[in-house]
C-alpha positions in Angstrom: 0.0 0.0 0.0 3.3 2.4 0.2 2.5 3.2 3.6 4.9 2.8 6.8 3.8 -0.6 8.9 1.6 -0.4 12.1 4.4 -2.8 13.7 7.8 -2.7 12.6 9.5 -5.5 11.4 12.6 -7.4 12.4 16.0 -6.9 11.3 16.2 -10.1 9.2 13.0 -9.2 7.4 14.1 -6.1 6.7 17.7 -7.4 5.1 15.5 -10.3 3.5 13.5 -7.2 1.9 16.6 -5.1 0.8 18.2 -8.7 -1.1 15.0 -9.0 -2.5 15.6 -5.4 -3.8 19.0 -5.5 -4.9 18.9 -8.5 -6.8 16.2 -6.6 -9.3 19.1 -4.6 -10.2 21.8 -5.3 -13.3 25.0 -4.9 -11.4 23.7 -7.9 -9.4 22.2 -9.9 -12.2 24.3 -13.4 -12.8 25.9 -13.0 -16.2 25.9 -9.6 -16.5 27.9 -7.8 -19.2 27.9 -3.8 -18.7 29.9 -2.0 -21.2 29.0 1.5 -20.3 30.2 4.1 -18.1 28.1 3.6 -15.1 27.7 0.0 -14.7 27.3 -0.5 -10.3 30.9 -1.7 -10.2 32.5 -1.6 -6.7 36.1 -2.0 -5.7 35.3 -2.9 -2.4 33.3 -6.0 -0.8 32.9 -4.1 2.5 31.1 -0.5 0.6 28.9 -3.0 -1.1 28.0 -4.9 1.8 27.4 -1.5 3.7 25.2 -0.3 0.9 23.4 -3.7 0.7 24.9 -4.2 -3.0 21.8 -0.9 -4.2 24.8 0.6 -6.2 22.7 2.9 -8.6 21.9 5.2 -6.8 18.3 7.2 -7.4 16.6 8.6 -10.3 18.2 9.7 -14.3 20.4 12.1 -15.0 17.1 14.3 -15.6 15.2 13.7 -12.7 16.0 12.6 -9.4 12.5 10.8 -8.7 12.8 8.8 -12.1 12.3 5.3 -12.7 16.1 3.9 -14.0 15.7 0.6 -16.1 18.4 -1.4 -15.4 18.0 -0.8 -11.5 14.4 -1.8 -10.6 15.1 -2.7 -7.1 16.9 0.6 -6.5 13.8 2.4 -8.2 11.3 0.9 -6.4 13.6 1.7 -3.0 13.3 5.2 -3.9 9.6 5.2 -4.5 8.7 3.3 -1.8 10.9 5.6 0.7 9.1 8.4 -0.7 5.6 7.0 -0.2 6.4 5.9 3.3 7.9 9.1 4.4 4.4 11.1 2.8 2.8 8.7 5.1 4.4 10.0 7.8 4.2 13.0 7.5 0.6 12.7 7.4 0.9 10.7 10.8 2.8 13.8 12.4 -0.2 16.5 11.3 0.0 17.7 8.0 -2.6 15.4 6.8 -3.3 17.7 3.7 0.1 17.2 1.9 -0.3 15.7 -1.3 3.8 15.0 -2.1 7.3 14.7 -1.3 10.3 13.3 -1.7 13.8 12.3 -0.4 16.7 14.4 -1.6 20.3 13.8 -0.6 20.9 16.9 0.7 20.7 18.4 4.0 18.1 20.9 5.2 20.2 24.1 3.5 21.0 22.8 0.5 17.6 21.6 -0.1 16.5 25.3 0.5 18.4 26.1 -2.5 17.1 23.9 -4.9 13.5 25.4 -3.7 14.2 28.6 -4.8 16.4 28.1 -7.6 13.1 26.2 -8.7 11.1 29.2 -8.4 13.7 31.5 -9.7 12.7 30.0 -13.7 8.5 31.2 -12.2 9.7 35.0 -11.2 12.5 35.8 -13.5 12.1 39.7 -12.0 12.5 38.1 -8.5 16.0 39.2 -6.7 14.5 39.4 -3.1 13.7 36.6 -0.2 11.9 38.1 3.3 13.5 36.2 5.6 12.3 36.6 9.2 15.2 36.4 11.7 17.0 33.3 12.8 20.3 33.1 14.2 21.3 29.8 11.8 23.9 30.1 9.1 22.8 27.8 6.6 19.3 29.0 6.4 20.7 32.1 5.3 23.5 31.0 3.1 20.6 28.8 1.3 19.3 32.0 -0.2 22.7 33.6 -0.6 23.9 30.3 -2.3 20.6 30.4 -4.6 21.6 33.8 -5.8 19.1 35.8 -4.2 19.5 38.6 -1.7 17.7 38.1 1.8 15.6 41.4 3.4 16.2 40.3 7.0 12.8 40.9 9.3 14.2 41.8 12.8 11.7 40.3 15.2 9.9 42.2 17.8 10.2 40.5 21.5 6.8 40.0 23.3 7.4 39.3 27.0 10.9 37.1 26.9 9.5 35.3 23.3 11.1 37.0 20.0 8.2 36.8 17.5 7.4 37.5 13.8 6.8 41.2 12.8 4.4 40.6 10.7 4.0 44.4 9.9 7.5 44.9 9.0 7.0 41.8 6.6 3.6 43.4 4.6 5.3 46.9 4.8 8.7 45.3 3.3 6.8 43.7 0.5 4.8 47.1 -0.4 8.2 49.0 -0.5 10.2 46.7 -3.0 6.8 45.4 -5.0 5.2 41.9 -4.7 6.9 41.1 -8.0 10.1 41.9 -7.0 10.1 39.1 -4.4 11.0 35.4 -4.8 9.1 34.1 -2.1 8.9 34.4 1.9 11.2 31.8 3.8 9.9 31.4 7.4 10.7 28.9 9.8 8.7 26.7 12.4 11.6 25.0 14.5 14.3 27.2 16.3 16.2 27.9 19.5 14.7 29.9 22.2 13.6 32.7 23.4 12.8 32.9 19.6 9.6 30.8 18.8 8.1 29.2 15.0 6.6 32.2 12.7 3.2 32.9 12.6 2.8 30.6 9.4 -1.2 31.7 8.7 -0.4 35.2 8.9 2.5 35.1 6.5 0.6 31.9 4.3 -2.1 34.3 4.2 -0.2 37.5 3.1 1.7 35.5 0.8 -1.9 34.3 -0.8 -3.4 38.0 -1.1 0.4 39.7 -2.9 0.4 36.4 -4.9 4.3 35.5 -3.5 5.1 32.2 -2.7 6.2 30.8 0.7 8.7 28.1 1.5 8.9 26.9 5.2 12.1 26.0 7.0 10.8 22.8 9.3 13.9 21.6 9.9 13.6 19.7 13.1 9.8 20.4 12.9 8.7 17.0 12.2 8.8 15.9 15.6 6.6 18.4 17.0 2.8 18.3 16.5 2.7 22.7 17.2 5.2 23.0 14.3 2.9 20.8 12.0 -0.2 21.8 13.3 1.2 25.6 12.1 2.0 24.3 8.4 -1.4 22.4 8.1 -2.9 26.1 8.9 -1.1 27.9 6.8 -1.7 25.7 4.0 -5.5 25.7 4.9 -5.9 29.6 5.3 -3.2 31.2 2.8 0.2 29.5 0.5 2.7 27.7 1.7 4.6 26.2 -1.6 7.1 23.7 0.3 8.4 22.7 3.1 11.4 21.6 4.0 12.9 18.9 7.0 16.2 17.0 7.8 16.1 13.0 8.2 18.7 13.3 10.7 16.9 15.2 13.3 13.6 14.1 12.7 14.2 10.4 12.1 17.4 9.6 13.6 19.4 8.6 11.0 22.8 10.1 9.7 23.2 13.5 8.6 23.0 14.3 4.8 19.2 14.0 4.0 16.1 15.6 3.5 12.4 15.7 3.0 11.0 18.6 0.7 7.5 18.4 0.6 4.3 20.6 -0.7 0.5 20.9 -1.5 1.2 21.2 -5.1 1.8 18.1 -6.4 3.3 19.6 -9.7 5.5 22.5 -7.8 7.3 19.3 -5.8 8.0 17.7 -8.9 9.2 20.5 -10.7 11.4 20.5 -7.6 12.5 17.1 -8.2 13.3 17.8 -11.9 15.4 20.4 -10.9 18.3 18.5 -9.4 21.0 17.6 -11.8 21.8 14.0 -12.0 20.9 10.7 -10.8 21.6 11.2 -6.6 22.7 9.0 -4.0 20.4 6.1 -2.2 21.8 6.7 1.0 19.9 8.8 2.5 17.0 6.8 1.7 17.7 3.4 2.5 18.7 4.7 6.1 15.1 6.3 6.7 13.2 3.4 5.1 15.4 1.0 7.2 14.5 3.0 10.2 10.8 3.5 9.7 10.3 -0.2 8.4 11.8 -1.2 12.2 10.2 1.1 14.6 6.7 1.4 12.1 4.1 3.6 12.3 3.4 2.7 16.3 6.8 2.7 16.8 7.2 6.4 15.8 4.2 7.6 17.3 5.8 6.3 20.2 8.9 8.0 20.2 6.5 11.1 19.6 4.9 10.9 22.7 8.1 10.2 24.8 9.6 13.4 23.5 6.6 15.5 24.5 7.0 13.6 27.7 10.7 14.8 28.2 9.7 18.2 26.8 7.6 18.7 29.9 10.1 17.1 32.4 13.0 19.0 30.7 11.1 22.3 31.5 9.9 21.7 35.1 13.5 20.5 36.1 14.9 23.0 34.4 13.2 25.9 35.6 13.9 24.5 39.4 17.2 24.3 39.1 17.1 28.5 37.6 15.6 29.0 41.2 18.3 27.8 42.9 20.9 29.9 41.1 18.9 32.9 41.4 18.0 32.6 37.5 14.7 31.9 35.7 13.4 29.6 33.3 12.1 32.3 30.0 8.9 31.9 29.6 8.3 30.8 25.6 5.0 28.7 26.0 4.9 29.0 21.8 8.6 26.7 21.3 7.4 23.2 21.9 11.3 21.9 21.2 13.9 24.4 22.8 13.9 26.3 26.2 16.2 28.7 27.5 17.3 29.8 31.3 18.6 33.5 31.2 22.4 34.0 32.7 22.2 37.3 33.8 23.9 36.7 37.7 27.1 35.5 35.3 26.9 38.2 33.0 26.4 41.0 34.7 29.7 40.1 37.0 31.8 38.7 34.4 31.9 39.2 30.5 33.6 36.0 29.9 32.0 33.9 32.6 29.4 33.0 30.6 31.0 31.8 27.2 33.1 29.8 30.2 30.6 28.1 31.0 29.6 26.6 27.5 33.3 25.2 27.3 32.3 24.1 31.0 29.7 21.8 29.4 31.0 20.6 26.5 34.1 19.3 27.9 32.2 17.5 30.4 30.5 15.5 27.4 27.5 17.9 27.2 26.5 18.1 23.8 24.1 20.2 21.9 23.2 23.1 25.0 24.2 26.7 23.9 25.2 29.4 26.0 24.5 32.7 24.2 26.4 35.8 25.5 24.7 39.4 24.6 26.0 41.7 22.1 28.3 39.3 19.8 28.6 40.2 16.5 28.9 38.3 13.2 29.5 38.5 9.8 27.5 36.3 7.5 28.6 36.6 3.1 29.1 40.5 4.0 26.2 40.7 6.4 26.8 41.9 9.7 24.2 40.5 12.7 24.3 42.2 16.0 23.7 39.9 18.8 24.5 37.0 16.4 22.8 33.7 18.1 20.2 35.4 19.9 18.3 36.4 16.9 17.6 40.0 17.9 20.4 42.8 17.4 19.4 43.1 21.7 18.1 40.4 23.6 17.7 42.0 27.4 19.8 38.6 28.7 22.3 36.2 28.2 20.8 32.5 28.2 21.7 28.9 27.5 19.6 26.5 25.3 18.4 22.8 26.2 16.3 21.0 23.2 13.7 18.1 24.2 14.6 16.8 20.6 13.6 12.7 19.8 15.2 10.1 21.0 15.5 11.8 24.4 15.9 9.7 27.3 15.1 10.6 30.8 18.7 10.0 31.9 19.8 12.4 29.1 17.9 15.2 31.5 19.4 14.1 34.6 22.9 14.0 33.6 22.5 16.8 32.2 21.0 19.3 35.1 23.4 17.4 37.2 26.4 18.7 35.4 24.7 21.6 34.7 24.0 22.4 38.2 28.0 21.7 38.8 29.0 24.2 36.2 26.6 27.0 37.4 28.4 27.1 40.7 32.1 26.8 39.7 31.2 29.8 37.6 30.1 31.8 40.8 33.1 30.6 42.7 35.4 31.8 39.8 33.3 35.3 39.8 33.2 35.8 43.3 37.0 35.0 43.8 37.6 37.8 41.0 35.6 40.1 42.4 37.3 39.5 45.6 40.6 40.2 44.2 39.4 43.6 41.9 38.3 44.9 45.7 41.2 43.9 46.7 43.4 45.7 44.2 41.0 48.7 44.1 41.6 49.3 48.2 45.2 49.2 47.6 45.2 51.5 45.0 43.1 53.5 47.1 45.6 53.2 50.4 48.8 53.8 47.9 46.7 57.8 46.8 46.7 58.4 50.9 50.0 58.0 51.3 51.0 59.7 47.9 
């Protein structure tokens, strides 16, 4: 039926099914004479082991979601991934999509290829409104793509940093509808900065006629962040939209899903990429969603909210004890963020200490964002680079309830955590110590003088 199993099956089944697969294509066929230039031949018996002997890769040289005829069992592969993962994604809450498929890219590059798509519909187009987000390769995509970005600072409502949606409609009025390639919002992202408001940029980009391509890169996971898509699509325009296999299905890095409600934009995508493409990234997220299956997934689903919930209520106790709070951004179901504004306001570098606190004790994946640094981005400048805002009021560190959380992952962590927090006071109070030290010599030195 092309959709993911209820119950996932065993590993042996699984291999049994990829054999079954690979054997349909020529490189694998007993007797086979290939005299071209492209004929599945592998040096090594270990890289064709690893790649369960699916040599060919995906799709022709003119379309990456083409049927290749002497390699079947890698064309049905990529089909079949691409039917599963649609079946998915209507799982997770955007029941209304109508097609997608896998492209061996990650989330920016796979950005690109959206708008260089759309480039060939709005040849005038040189412009992409781009709301705010402290992430390099969502920006690069557009820079990469050719286009120039009109950055949308966003405008902080209580600790949350929101979408302007004012600054977007007067932006499009100044530089004319026509003018613009398409808005490029985003759903998931780090606190204190929460997902766009999707229907009122789908339906903005409906009335100027612009089309709108959504960043979800991690969004997959969350039912908020495809609950927003399935609104904007039902309301206004949202074209495609755009997710990593890595972070959303566990699977290595170098993958993604591009997906839409125009069945004949998505495939104009799909034409779009040159050559045939590799079936890596595929075979890993069919592997992985014909073992855990559709029950499987909803499962890990659930546990994640779960941990979302723990993560925050732990969290914001331990921001008690240190005389710090929890911000309070009840619209980012993924990220949270406890401010750091005892460290910062006594000691510049005591909080960019404490990230390299964390990660060399093995904590992965938490930021600690100082206030005020700047960077430079292909000739852009961004003040308060990582904060999203050019002046967030605090500094902060970031903790993600991302999938495949465990329980254990939050303990260790607000245990270490916890450890850092009050080396970093010791170190502050022992320099303040000395400064008063050095200030009431100095002072004792002027009597004498």
């Amino acid at each position: 039926k092309g959709k993911c199993p209820e119950d996932g099956w065993d590993e042996s089944t699984i291999e049994l099914f990829l054999h079954e697969l690979a054997i349909m294509d020529s490189n694998n066929f007993l007797g086979n004479c290939g005299v071209g230039e492209r004929e599945g031949r592998v040096a090594s018996a270990l890289v064709a082991r690893r790649h369960y002997r699916l040599i060919h890769g995906i799709g022709r040289s003119g379309d990456i979601s083409a049927v290749q005829p002497k390699a079947a069992g890698s064309s049905l592969l990529n089909k079949l991934t691409n039917s599963v993962v649609l079946d998915i994604i209507k799982l997770a809450g955007v029941r209304t999509v109508t097609n997608c498929f896998v492209v061996p890219m990650a989330t920016g590059m796979s950005l690109t290829l959206c708008f260089l798509t759309l480039r060939h519909k709005r040849p005038k187009a040189k412009y992409i409104i781009w709301p705010r987000i402290d992430q390099k390769s969502c920006f690069k995509s557009m820079i990469t793509a050719g286009f120039e970005p009109v950055v949308i600072e966003n405008v902080l409502e209580g600790d949350e940093l929101r979408t302007d949606i004012e600054a977007v409609e007067a932006k499009i009025k100044t530089l004319g509808a026509e003018n613009i390639l398409c808005v490029h919002s985003t759903t998931s992202c780090f606190a204190p900065r929460v997902p766009d408001r999707l229907e009122e940029l789908a339906v903005i980009c409906a009335n100027y006629d612009i089309p709108h391509i959504v960043n979800n890169a991690y969004g997959v996971q969350s039912s908020k962040c495809m609950h927003l898509i399935q609104q904007g699509a039902r309301v206004g325009r949202i074209d495609a939209f755009v997710q990593s296999l890595d972070k959303n299905f566990m699977v290595p890095v170098g993958g993604a899903i591009i997906a839409g409600f125009n069945e004949s934009f998505i495939q104009e995508i799909s034409k779009m990429y040159p050559g045939r493409a590799s079936a890596s990234p595929s075979l890993d997220v069919l592997i992985t969603l014909l073992s855990l299956g559709a029950s499987g997934y909803k499962q890990l689903l659930k546990e994640r909210k779960e941990m979302f919930l723990y993560l925050s209520s732990e969290l914001k106790k331990l921001a008690d004890i240190h005389n710090e709070r929890l911000l309070d951004t009840p619209h980012n179901p993924i990220s949270l963020a406890m401010s750091l504004k005892n460290l910062d306001e006594n000691n510049d570098a005591a909080v960019t200490q404490l990230g390299s606190m964390l990660f060399t004790r093995q904590v992965s994946g938490a930021r600690v964002v100082p206030c005020g640094s700047v960077q430079t981005v292909n000739n852009y400048t961004f003040k308060g680079f990582m904060s999203h805002a050019n002046d967030y009021p605090c500094a902060y560190l970031n903790a993600a309830s991302a999938i495949g959380i465990k329980k254990q992952d939050v303990d260790i962590f607000l245990k270490r955590l916890d450890k850092c927090l009050k080396a970093s006071r010791k170190e502050v109070q022992k320099e303040k110590s000395v400064n008063e030290v050095c200030n009431s010599n100095t002072g004792t030195e002027q009597l004498e003088d």
